[in-house]
ZALO-50861 format. One line per 5 residues: number of its first residue (from 1); their letters; for each residue x negated, y, z of C-alpha. Coordinates in nm, 2 decimals, padded with zeros to 4 digits. Layout:
<rs>
NUM> A> X Y Z  ...
</rs>
This chain:
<rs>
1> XXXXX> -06.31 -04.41 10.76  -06.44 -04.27 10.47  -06.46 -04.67 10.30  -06.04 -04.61 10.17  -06.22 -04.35 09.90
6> XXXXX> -06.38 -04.64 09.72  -06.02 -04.72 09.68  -05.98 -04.54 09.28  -05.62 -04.47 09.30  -05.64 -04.36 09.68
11> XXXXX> -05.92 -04.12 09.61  -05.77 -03.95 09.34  -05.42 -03.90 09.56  -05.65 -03.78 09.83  -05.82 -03.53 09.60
16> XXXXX> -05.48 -03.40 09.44  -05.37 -03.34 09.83  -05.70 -03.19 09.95  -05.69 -02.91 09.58  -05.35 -02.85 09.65
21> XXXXX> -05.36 -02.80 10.03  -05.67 -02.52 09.94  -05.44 -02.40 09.71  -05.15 -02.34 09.90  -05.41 -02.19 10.22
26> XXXXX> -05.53 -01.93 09.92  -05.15 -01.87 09.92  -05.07 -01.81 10.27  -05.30 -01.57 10.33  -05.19 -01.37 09.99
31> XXXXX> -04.84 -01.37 10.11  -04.92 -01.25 10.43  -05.12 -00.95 10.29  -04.84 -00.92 10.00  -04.56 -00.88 10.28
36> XXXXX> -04.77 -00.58 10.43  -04.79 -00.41 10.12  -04.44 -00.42 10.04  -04.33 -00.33 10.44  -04.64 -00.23 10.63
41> XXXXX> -04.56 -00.27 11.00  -04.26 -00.46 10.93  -04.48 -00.69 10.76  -04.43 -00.99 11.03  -04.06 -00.96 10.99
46> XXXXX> -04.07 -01.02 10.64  -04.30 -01.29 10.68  -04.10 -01.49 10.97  -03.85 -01.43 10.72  -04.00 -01.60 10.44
51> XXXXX> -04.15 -01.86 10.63  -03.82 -01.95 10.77  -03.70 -02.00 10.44  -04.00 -02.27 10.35  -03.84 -02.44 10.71
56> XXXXX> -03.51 -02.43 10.60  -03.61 -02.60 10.28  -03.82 -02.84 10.49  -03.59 -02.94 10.71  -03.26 -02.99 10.48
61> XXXXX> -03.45 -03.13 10.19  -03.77 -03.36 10.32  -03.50 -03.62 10.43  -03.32 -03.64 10.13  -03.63 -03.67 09.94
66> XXXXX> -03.79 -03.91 10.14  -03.50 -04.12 10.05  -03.50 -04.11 09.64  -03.86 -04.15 09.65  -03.77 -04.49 09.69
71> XXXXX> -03.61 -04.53 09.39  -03.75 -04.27 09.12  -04.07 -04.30 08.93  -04.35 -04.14 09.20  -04.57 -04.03 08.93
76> XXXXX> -04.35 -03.87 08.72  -04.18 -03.72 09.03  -04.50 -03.58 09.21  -04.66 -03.44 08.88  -04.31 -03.26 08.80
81> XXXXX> -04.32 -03.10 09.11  -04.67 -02.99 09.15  -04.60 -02.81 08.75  -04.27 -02.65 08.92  -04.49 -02.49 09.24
86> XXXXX> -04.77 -02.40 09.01  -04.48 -02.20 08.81  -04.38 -02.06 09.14  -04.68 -01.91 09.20  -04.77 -01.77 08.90
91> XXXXX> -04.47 -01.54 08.96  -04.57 -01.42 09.31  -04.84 -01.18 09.17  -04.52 -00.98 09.02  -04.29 -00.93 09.28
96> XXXXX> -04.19 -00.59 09.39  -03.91 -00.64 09.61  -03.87 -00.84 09.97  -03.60 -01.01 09.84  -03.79 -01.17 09.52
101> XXXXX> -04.03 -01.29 09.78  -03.75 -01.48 09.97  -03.61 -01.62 09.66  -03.94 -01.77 09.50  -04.03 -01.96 09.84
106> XXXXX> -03.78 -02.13 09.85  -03.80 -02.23 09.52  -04.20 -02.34 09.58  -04.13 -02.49 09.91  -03.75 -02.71 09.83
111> XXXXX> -04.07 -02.87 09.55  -04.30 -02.88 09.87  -04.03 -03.06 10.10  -03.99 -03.33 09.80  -04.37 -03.38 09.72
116> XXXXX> -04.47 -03.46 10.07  -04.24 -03.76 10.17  -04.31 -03.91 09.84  -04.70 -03.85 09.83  -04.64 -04.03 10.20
121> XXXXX> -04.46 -04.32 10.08  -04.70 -04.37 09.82  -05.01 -04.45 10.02  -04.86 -04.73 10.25  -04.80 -04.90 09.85
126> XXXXX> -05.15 -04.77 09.78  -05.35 -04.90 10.08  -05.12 -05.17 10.18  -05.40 -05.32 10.45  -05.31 -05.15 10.80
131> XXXXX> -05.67 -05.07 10.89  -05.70 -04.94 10.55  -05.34 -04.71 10.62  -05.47 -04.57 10.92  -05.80 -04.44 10.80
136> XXXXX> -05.58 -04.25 10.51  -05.37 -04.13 10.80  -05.73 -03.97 10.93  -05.83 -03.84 10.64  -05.52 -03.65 10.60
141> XXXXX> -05.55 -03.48 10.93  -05.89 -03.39 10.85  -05.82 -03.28 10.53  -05.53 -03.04 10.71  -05.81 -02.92 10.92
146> XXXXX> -06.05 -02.88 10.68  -05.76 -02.67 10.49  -05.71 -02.47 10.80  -06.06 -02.35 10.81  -06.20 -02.33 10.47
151> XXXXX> -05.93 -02.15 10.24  -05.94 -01.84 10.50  -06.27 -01.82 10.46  -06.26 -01.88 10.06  -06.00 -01.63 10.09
156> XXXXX> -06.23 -01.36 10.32  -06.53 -01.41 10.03  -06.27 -01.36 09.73  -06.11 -01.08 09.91  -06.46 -00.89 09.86
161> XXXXX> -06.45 -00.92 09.49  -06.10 -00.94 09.41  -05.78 -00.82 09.47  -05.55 -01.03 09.68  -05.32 -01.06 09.41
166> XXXXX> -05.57 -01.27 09.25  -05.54 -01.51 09.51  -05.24 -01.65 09.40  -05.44 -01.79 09.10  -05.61 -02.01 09.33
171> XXXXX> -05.28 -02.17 09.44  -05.16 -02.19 09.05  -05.49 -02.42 08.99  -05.46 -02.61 09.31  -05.14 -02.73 09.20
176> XXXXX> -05.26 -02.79 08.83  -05.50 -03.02 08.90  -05.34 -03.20 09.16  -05.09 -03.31 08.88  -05.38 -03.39 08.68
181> XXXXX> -05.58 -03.61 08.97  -05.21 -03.78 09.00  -05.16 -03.82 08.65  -05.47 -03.98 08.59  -05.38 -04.26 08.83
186> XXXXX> -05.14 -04.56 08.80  -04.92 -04.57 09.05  -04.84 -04.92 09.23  -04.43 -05.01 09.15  -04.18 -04.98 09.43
191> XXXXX> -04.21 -05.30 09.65  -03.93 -05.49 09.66  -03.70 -05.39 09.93  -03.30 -05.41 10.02  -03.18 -05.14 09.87
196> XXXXX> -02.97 -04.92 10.07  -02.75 -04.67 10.07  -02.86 -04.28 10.01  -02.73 -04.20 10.33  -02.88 -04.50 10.58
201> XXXXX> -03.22 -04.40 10.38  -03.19 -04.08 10.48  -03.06 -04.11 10.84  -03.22 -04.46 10.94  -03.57 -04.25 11.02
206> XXXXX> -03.40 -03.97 11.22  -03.22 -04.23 11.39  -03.55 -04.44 11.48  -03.70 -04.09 11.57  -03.43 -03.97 11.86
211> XXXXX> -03.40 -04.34 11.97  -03.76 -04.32 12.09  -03.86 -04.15 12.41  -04.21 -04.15 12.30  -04.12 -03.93 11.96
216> XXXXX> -03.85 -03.70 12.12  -04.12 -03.63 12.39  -04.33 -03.53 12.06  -04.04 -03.34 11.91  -04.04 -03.14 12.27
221> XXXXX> -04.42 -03.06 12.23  -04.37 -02.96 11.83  -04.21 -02.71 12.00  -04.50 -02.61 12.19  -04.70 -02.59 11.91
226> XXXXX> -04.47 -02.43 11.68  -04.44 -02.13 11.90  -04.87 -02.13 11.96  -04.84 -02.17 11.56  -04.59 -01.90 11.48
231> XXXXX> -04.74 -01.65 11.66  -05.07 -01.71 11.49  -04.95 -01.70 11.11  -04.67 -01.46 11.10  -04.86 -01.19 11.33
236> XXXXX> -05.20 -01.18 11.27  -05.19 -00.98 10.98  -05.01 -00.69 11.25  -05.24 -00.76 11.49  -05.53 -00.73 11.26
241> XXXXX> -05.46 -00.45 11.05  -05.16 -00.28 11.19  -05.26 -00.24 11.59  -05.67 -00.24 11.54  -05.66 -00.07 11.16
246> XXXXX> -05.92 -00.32 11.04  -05.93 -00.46 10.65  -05.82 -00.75 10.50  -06.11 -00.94 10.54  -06.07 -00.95 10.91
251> XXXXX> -05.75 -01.06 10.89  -05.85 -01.37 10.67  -06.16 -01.42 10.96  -05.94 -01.42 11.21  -05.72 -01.75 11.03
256> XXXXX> -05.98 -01.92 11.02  -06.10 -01.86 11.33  -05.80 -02.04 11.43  -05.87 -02.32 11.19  -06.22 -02.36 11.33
261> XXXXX> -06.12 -02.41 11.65  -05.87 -02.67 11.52  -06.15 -02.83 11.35  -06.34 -02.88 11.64  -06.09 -03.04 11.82
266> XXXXX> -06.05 -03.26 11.54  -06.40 -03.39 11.56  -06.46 -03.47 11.89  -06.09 -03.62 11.91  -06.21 -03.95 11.79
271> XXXXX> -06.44 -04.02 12.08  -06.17 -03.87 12.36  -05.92 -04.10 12.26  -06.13 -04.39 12.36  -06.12 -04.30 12.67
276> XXXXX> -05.78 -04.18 12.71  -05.40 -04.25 12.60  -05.26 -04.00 12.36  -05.03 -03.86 12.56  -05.23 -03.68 12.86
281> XXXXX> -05.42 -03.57 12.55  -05.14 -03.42 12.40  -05.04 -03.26 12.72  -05.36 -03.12 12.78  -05.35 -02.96 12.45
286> XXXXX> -04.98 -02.84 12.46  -05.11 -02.61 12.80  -05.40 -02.51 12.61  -05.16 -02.35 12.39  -04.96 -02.19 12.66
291> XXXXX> -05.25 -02.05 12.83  -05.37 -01.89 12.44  -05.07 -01.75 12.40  -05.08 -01.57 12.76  -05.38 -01.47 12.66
296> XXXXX> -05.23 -01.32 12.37  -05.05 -01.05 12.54  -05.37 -00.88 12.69  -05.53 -00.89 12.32  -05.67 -00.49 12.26
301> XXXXX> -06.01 -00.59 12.07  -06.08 -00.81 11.78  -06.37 -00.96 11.92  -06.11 -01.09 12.22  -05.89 -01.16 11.95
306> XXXXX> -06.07 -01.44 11.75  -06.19 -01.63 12.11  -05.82 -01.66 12.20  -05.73 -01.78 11.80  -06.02 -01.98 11.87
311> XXXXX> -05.88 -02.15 12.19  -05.53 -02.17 12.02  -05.67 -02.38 11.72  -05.85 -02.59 11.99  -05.50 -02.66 12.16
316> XXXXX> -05.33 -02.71 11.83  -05.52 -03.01 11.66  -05.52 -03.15 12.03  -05.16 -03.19 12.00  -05.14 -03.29 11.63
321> XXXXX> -05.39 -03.52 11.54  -05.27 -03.81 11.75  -04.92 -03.76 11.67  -04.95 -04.02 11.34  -05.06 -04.23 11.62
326> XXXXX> -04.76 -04.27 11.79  -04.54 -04.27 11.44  -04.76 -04.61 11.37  -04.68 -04.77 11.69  -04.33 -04.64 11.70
331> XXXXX> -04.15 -04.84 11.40  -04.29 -05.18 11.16  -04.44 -05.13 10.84  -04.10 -05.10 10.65  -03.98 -04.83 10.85
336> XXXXX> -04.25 -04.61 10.84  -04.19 -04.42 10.53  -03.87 -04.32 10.68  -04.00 -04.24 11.03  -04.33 -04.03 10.85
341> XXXXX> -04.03 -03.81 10.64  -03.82 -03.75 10.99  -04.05 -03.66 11.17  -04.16 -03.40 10.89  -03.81 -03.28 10.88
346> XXXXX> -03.76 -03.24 11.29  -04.08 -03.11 11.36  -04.03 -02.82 11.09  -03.72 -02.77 11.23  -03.91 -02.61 11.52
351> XXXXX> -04.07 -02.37 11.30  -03.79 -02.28 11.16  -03.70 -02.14 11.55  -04.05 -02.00 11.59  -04.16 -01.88 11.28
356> XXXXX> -03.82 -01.61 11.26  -03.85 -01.57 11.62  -04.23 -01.40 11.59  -04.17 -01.24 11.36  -03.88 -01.04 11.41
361> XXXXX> -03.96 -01.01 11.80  -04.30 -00.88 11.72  -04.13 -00.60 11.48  -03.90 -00.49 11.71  -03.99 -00.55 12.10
366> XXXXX> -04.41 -00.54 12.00  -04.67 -00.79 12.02  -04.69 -00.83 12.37  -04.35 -00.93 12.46  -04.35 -01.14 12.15
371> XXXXX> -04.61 -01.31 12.35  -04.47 -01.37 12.62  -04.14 -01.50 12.49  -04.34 -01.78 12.27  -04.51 -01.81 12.58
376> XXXXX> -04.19 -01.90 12.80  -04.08 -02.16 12.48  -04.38 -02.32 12.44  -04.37 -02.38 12.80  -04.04 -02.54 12.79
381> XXXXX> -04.18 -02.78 12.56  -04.40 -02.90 12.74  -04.16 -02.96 13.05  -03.93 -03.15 12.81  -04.25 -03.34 12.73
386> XXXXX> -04.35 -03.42 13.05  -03.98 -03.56 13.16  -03.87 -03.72 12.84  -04.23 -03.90 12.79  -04.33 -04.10 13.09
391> XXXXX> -04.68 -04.24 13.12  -04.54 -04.60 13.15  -04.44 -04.54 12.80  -04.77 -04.64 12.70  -04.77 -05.05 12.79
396> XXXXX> -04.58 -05.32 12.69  -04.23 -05.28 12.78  -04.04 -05.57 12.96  -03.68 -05.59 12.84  -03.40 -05.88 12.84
401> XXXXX> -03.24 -06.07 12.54  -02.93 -06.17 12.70  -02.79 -06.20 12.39  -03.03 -06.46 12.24  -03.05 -06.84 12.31
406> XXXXX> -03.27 -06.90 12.59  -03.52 -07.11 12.33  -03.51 -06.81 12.08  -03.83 -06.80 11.88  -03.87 -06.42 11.97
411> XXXXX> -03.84 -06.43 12.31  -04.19 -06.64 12.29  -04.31 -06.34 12.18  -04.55 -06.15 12.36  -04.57 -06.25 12.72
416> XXXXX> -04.27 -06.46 12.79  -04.13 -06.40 13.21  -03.87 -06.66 13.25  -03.48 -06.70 13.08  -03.44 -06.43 12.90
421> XXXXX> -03.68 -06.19 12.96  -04.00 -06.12 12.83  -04.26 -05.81 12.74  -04.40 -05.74 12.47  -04.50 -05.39 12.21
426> XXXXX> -04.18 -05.25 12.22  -04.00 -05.04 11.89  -03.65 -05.00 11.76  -03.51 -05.24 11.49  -03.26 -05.49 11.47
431> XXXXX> -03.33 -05.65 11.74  -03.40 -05.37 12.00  -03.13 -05.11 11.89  -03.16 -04.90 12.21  -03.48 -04.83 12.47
436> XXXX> -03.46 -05.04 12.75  -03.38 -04.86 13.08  -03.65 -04.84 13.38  -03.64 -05.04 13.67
</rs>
């Protein structure tokens, strides 16, 4: 896996995501303890708030993005926004009202929503070899992990020394040399495609996405984790510090407690999904979640605290890390980009429920019932899963070309039946533009 690295230009775009993703961790946990300065035990309600925001911006703009990286200069473009979110955060430090809060994230996260499609579309161009595409795909779940675990704990040993404030300089330099790691690259030109229209490049993914029983049974479980997820991020800082009165520090041990059970999952993933399909995986994972946040409601100590944070990151990379999986086997090569930026977009649009949902619930009805509301969504996810995601998903699919001539070169794909029928790894395009019913 680790071969793509001797790859120059891929190993600088890998470092400018892994210094910018520590960067932004610095940042999370800084805005978290900056919301409970400014409202104390309101302090997840401002938080959902904001972090709503950052979906919002996600979910509106990530498609739209996705669909002019195709046609404006991707180093140019990434560097400029990498400046614009360093420039974000270097006003965060300042801020003395709620409301200056909501306006700068969305200003940091609308660049966010725009970097990541393009930095995605980039790498395909980058490491156009499939074997070589895939391990990148890896690395970038690992480095999420990694992210997960480390900049809480960076943040926990700063946090003695300085003042949370100062962690914002962190994210400032994150984002600083990322444009410097991208700018010292050259960047492969766009390959040659038929150009299309703004709005079928921004649609045709979302399209692909909902067409696909396999990805709307992964939209149904994004749901599942964004609820695990939410609950985590917006209200630890309460639990932590409001409920059991403990210190900043413990509230940045407690994160990465989460993002150390995330990171085991991570590692011993590889060797589980030889020996079994993604999606009882996945499953598996999404009730792991469920029974964390159950677990959740009985929370009185710290120590009882971190296990269950522990058990929830378990759950969570169990669900996430095979989800590029089933992107890569969803839609061909040309498609990807698009399907990579939709599901971006849809699966955020789950936090965007979640994240306002914990945080306001927990302010108002308490921690408990917050709980076991996520608890009850996260649950509905997976049901949706479960029925929208059969297990015979996972095999060749056998389908009929009525509509072909009986000697059609395609339908010698695969494994021909007889007439018109035959099997073979089935995805949408122009030639399957619906999911062939069951028998």
């Amino acid at each position: 896996m680790l071969g793509v690295l001797q790859n120059r230009t891929y190993r600088h775009l890998f470092l400018a995501q892994v210094i910018a993703l520590l960067g932004t961790g610095l940042a999370t946990v800084a805005l978290g303890l900056l919301a409970y300065k400014l409202a104390e035990d309101r302090a997840g309600a401002v938080l959902g708030t904001a972090l709503a925001i950052k979906m919002i911006a996600y979910v509106a703009l990530a498609p739209i993005a996705g669909a002019f990286a195709e046609i404006l200069p991707r180093r140019a473009m990434l560097v400029s926004l990498d400046l614009v979110r360093a420039a974000v955060a270097v006003c965060l430090p300042f801020v003395t009202e709620i409301w200056q809060v909501y306006c700068l994230i969305f200003i940091l996260q609308s660049a966010s929503a725009a970097f990541t499609p393009a930095f995605q579309a980039t790498i395909p161009d980058v490491l156009p070899d499939e074997q070589n595409y895939t391990h990148a795909l890896s690395l970038s779940r690992l480095a999420y992990d990694l992210e997960s675990l480390v900049s809480p704990m960076l943040a926990a040993a700063l946090l003695t020394v300085i003042s949370f404030h100062s962690l914002f300089a962190g994210t400032v330099l994150g984002f600083l040399v990322s444009a410097a790691m991208v700018m010292s690259v050259a960047l492969p030109n766009h390959p040659a495609r038929q150009r299309r229209s703004i709005y079928d490049r921004t649609t045709r993914g979302i399209r692909l996405y909902l067409t696909t029983p396999r990805l709307r049974g992964l939209l149904a479980l994004c749901m599942t984790v964004s609820a695990a997820g939410a609950m985590v991020i917006v209200n630890t800082v309460v639990f932590v510090q409001a409920n059991l009165g403990l210190s900043q520090t413990e509230t940045a041990v407690a994160l990465a407690a989460f993002g150390c059970g995330s990171m085991l999952a991570a590692l011993s993933l590889p060797k589980l999904l030889e020996r079994n399909t993604d999606r009882p995986m996945m499953l598996s994972g999404a009730a792991i979640l469920i029974i964390g946040l159950v677990s959740a409601i009985f929370v009185r100590d710290y120590a009882i605290l971190l296990a269950v944070w522990l058990l929830m990151g378990l759950g969570y990379s169990i669900v996430q890390t095979p989800s590029g999986r089933l992107l890569r086997r969803s839609a061909h090569a040309q498609d990807r980009p698009a399907l990579f930026a939709a599901h971006f977009a849809l699966s955020h649009a789950a936090w965007l429920l979640t994240y306002p949902l914990a945080g306001w619930l927990g302010a108002t009805i308490g921690l408990s019932m917050t709980a076991t509301i996520l608890a009850l969504v996260a649950g509905v996810g997976l049901i949706g899963a479960i029925w929208v995601w059969r297990p015979s998903d996972e095999a060749e699919i056998e389908h009929s070309h009525y509509d072909l001539a009986a000697n059609d070169p395609h339908l010698m794909e695969g494994h021909h039946r007889r007439g018109h029928r035959h099997s073979h790894a089935f995805m949408i395009d122009h030639l399957h533009p619906q999911w062939p019913r069951a028998h």
